[in-house]
N, C-alpha and C positions, 0 to 999 in steps of 0.2 A: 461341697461343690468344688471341683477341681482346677484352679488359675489356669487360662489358656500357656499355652508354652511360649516360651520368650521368638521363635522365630515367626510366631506368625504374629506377634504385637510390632515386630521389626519390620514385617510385609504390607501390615496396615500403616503401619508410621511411615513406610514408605509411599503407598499408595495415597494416603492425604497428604503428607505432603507435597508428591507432586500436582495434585486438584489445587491447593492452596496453593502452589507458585505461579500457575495458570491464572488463577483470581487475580492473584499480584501481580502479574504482568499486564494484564488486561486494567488494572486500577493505577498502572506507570503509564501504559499507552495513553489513558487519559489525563491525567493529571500531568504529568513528567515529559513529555516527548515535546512540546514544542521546541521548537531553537529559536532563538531570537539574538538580535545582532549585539554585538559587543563591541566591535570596532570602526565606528561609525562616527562619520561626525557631524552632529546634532543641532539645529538651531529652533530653537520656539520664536525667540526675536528677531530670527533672519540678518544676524550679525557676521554677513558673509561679504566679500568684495562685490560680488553680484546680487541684487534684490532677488530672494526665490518667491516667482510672480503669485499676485493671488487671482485664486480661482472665480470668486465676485459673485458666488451665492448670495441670494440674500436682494439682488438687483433687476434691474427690469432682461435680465439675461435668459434669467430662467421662464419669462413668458414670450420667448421668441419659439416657438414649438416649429420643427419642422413640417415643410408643407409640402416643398418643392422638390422631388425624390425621383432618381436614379436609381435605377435596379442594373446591376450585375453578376452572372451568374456563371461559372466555371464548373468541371468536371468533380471539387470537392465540397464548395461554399456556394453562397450566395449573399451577398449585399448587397443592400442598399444605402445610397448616400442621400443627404441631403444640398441642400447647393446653400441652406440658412447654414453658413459655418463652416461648411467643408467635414461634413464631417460625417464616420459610420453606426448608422442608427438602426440598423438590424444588421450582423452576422450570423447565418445559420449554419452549422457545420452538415451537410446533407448524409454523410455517412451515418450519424447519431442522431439527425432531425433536430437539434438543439442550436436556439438561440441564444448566441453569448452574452448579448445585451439586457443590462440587466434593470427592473424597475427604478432602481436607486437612479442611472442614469436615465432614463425616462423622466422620473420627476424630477429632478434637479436640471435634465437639458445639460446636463456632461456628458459628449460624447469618447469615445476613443479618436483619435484623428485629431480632437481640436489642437490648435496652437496657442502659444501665450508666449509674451517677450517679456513682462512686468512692467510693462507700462498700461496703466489702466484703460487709457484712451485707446491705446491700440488694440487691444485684448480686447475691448468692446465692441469694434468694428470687425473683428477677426470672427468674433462668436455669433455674430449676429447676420452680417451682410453676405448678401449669395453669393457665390464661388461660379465660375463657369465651369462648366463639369464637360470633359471631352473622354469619348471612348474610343480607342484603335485596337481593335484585335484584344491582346492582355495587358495593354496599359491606358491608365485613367489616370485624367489629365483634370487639378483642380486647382482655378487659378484666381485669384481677386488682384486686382489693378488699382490701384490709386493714383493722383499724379505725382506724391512725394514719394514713393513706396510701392511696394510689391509683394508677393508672396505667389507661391507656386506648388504644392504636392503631386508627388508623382509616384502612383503605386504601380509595381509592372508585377506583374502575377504569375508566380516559380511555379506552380501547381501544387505545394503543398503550404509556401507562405508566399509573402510580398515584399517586395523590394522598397523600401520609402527613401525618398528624394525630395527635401523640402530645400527649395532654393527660394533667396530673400536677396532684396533692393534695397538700401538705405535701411535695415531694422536691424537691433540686433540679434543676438542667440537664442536661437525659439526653444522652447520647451511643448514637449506633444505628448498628448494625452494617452495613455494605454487602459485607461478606466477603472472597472471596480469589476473586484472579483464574482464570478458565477456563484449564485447560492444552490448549495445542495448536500447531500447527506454527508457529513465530515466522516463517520466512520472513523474518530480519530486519527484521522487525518489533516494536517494544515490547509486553513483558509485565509488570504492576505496577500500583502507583500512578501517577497522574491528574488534575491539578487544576487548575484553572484560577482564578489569583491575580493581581486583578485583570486586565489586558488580556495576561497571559501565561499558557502552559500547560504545565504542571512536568509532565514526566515522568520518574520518578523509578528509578533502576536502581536493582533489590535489593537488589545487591552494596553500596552505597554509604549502605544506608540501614543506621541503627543499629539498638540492639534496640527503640529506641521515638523516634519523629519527632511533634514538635508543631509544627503551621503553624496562622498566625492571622491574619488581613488580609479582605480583600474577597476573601472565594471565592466564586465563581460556580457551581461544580459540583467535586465529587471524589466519586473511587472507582476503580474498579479494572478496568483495561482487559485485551486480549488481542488475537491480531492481526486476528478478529470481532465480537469480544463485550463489552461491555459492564455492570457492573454499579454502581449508583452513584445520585447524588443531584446534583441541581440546587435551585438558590434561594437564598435569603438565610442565608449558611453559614461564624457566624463562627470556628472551629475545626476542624481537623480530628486525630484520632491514627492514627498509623501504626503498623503491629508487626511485626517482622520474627519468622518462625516458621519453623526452618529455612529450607530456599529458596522461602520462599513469605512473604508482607506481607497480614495483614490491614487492614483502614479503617473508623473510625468518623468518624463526624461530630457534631456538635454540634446538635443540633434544639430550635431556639429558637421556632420559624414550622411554618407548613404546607411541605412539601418535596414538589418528583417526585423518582418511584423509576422510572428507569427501567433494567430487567434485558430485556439480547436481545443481535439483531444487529445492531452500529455498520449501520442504514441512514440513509443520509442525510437523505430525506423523515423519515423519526420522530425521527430527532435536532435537525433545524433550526428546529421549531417550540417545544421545549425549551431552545433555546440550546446545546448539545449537538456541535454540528458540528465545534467544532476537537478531540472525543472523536476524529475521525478520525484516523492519525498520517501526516498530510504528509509526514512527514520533513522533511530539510532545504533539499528544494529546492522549498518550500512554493510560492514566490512564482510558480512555473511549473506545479506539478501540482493545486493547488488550481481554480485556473479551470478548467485540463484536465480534472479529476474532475466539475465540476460542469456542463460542457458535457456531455460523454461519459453525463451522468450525465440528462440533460434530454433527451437522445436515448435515451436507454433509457425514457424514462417516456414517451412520445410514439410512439414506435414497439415497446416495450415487448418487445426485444431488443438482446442485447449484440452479437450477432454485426452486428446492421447499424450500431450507436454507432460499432463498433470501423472499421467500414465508412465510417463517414460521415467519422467523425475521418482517416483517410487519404485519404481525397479532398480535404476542408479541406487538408490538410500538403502535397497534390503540386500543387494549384489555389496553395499561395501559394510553392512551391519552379518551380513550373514556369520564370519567366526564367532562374534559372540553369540549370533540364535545358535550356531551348533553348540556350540559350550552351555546356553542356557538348557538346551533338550535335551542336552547328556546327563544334565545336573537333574534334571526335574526325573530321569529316567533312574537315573539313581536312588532317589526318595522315595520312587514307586518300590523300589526292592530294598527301601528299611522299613519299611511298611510295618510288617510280622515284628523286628527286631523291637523298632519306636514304643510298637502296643507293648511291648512284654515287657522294654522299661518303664512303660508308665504303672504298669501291674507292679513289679514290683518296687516303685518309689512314691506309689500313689500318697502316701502319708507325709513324701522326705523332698518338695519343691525343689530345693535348692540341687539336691544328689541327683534327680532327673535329668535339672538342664546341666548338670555337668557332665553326668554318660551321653545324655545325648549328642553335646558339642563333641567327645571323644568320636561318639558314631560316624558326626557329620566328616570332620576331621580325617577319620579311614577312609572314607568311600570316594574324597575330594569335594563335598557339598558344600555350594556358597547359595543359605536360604535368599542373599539378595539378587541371585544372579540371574532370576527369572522376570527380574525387573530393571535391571541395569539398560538391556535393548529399548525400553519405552524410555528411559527418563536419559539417553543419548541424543536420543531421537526431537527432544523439544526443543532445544535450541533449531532445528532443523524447523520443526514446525512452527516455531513464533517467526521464522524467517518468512516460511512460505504464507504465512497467516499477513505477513504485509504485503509481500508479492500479491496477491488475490483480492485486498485492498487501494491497491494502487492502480492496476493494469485498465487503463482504458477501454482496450478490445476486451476486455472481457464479458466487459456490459451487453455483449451481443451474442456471447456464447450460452445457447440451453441446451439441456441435456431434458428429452423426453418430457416428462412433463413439469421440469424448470425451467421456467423463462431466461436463465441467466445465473452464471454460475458465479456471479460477483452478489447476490443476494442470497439470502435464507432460503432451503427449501417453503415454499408455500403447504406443504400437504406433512411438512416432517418426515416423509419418506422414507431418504435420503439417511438422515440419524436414527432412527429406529434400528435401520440394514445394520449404520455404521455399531450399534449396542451387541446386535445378534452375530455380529462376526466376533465379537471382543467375546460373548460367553461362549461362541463354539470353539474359540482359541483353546477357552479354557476345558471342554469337553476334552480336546486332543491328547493335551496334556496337564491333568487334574493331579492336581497335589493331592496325596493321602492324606491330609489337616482337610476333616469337613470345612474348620474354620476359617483355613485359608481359603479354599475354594467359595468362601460365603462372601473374603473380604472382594474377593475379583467379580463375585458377580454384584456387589456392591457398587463398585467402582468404574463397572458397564454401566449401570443405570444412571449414576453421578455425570459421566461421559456425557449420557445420549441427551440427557437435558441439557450440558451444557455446550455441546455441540448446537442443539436444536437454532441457536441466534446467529451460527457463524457463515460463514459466506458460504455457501454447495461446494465450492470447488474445493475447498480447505475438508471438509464431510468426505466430499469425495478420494482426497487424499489417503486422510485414513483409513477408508473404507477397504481402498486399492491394498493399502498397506495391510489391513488385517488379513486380507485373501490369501494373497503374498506369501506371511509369513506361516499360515496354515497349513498350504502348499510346501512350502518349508519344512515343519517340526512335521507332515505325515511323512515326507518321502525318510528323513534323517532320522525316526523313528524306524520304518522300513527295510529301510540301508543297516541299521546298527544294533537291531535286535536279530538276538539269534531263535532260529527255527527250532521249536519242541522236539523231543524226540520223544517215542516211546519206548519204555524198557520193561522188558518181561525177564521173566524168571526161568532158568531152565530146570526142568524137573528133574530127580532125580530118578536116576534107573536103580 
């Protein structure tokens, strides 16, 4: 039995390989991608010049259950307030139908909005006694009166967040609540605390945080993320406390100043005019998917679909990959005409392995054959693809984009469709342009089937990517086959007279 030839164990070595870097990437996205803060300063004993206030779970706080409710409702949101505390006890963002408010704060009776100074007395009248709640047009007006003291919230409503204005009588420096993050599918992606300290942005894993975190520095925004959603504060924000609750971290902040509040879904247009934007989680191959996000992201507001972003973005990737497809089609067109040459040295070194691959390499050598170069275009291409693979995991509006009969191109196809298509284009690539190595042509349709399984969990739009891409390049290798092969001729014989 005859050893396969060294170029096509070099085409499999390639082709597992790159399925196995995919694995390992996907096994870093989970394991490896959190960030968590490094330059922070920390206290579990609250050994700060300021006491960082406690929350006072655990007390008759938590059985003051809102009764007394205020509904306000705008062109993007809806809340409701209560007047026990002042505080917001349903946020629904109307765009998504989703409530940001989450059980944790339900049963604990920590809302977003509450106040704390560290004085326990006060913080207990603050969380418990009703607020006068006034509405004018877009701002609400929530006020408690005592005769030593005062307090005052004032949220005026920008149409995509709110303006907060906590002004105080005899108290000192409040801290206000921004809550606990929205539970939902991580998709490996960050869930937690959020901050952005000075020109860096902490994201902070659960696990790792104590039962009480103080950070103090130039923060620009903190609060509490999820792999859509957002709830939190931007502005001049020089404290923040953290609190580990079970598997869950509340967030206060320090409100010194006027502050946004902005609670929804991480979009980019309503983030970027907040400062808000690196709210989005890049991950960590920020420096490639960020552009990509915000390209992809300029082509959706302009043509005001995803399915043609995703569209356009693959035309850009096969428009600047095209000289290697041409080089790869020249090359594979070349190996279709050693063909006859290939058979006739295996004939004659069928007995002598080693004399084989060495004429052959000479063959490959004359004609200009590089056996990896029909694989160089796909394994360029994945750094491209793990980018867009976060893009598609991150994108908020996406959750509303379907394509026919997928609800939503930020999840799996439901039916597998979608990756089946994406398998049958990678083996008709291979119909176009089939290597004369049966074997090779075995490892490709191999490495179609490995694909469409492993495709089969990933979001549709990322399916859909490749899919676009394998058409693309089809379209490709027939015309530059077309273009570059020469037309038959017939040649007859003249007779003799």
């Amino acid at each position: 039995m005859q050893k396969p030839d060294i170029d096509t164990k070099n085409l499999f070595i390639i082709v597992v390989l790159a399925t196995l870097f995919i694995f390992a990437y996907q096994a870093y996205l989970i394991f490896f991608t959190t960030q968590t803060s490094q330059q922070t300063q920390t206290s579990q004993e609250i050994k700060n010049p300021e006491p960082l206030p406690q929350l006072m779970l655990g007390t008759s706080r938590e059985k003051v259950k809102p009764s007394n409710l205020t509904t306000y409702k705008s062109q993007h949101f809806e809340l409701v307030l209560s007047e026990e505390g002042g505080r917001i006890v349903s946020f629904k963002d109307l765009k998504y139908n989703k409530d940001l408010i989450t059980e944790e704060e339900r049963k604990l009776n920590l809302y977003p909005l509450e106040v704390f100074t560290g004085d326990p007395q006060i913080d207990s009248v603050l969380s418990s006694e009703r607020y006068q709640i006034k509405i004018e047009k877009n701002k609400i007006t929530l006020s408690l009166n005592r005769e030593d003291w005062s307090l005052v919230k004032v949220l005026e409503d920008k149409g995509t967040y709110f303006k907060v204005n906590i002004k105080t009588k005899n108290l000192p420096a409040v801290f206000v609540s921004a809550g606990t993050y929205v539970k939902e599918d991580e998709f490996y992606t960050h869930s937690g605390p959020v901050i952005k300290l000075g020109e860096k942005t902490l994201r902070l894993d659960i696990k790792d945080v104590k039962a009480k975190e103080f950070i103090t520095g130039d923060i620009k925004f903190a609060g509490v993320e999820s792999r859509y959603y957002y709830k939190g504060f931007s502005g001049n924000i020089p404290a923040v406390g953290i609190y580990k609750q079970d598997e869950t971290t509340f967030l206060l902040v320090k409100a010194v100043e006027e502050l946004n509040l902005y609670m929804g879904a991480k979009e980019y247009a309503k983030l970027k005019p907040l400062g808000l934007s690196d709210v989005i989680d890049y991950g960590s191959l920020k420096l490639i998917v960020k552009p990509l996000f915000i390209f992809m992201y300029w082509i959706y507001q302009n043509l005001h679909s995803w399915v043609f972003s995703i569209l356009a973005l693959t035309l850009l990737v096969r428009v600047l990959m095209f000289p290697l497809t041409y080089k790869s089609t020249l090359s594979m067109m070349k190996l279709s005409e050693l063909a006859p040459k290939m058979q006739q040295l295996k004939e004659k070194y069928k007995n002598d392995p080693a004399k084989f691959q060495e004429e052959m390499m000479k063959l490959y050598s004359e004609v200009g054959f590089n056996p990896a170069s029909g694989c160089l275009p796909i394994l360029l291409q994945i750094p491209v693809f793990f980018a867009l693979y976060k893009v598609l995991t991150i994108t908020a509006d996406l959750q509303l984009e379907g394509l026919l009969w997928i609800p939503s191109l930020a999840e799996k196809d439901p039916f597998y469709v979608l990756p089946i298509l994406m398998g049958l284009t990678m083996i008709a690539q291979q119909f176009i342009s089939p290597s004369p190595e049966k074997s090779q042509n075995l490892v490709m349709y191999i490495s179609a089937v490995i694909f469409t399984f492993l495709f089969a969990s990933f979001p549709s739009g990322l399916v859909l990517y490749w899919t676009f891409n394998n058409i693309i390049s089809l379209a490709q290798s027939y015309v530059i086959k077309r273009l570059t092969t020469k037309p038959q001729t017939k040649h007859t014989k003249g007779k003799k007279k």
